[in-house]
N, C-alpha and C positions, 0 to 999 in steps of 0.2 A: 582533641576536644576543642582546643583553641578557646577554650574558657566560654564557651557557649553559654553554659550553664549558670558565671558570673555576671554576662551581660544580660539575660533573664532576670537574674536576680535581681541586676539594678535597673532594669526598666519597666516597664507597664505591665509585666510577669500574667502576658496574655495564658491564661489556662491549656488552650488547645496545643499552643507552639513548648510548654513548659511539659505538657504531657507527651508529645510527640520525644523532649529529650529525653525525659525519663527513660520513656519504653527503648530509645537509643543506648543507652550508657548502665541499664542494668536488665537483670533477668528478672527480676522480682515481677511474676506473672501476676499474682495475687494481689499486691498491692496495685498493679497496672489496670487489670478487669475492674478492681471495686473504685477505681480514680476515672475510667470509663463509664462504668455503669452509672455511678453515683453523677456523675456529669458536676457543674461547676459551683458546686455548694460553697458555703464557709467555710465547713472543716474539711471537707476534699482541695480545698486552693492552700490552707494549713499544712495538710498532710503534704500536698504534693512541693510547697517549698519547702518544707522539713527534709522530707526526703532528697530532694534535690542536693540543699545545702549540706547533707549528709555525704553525697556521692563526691561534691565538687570539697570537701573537708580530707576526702580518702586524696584525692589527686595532688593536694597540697601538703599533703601528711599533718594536717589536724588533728587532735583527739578533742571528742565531744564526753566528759564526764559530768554526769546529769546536772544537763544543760550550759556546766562553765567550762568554755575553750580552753584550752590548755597548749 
């Protein structure tokens, strides 16, 4: 991963390039079509750093417990 996903995070968190890692790094097909379909809204650019910092949280061994890092 090379921390892709963190340099995303801290930069210009271009949609298209942040959707391209998602669909990289998981299977979540459903969350990937409606972040597709829906194209680059407010709450799909939400969703998709939520999820993102979700996935790059597992590779660090983070827990997310509603909403406070741990």
């Amino acid at each position: 991963m090379d921390n892709e996903i963190l340099f995303w995070m801290k930069a210009d968190q271009d949609y298209l390039a942040g959707l391209a890692l998602f669909e990289r790094y998981t299977h979540n097909t459903k969350i990937g079509r409606m972040l597709r379909i829906g194209g680059a809204t407010v709450k799909n650019r939400l969703t998709l750093s939520y999820e993102l910092s979700k996935i790059e949280s597992i590779n660090f061994g983070i827990t997310f417990v509603s909403g406070i890092v741990q």
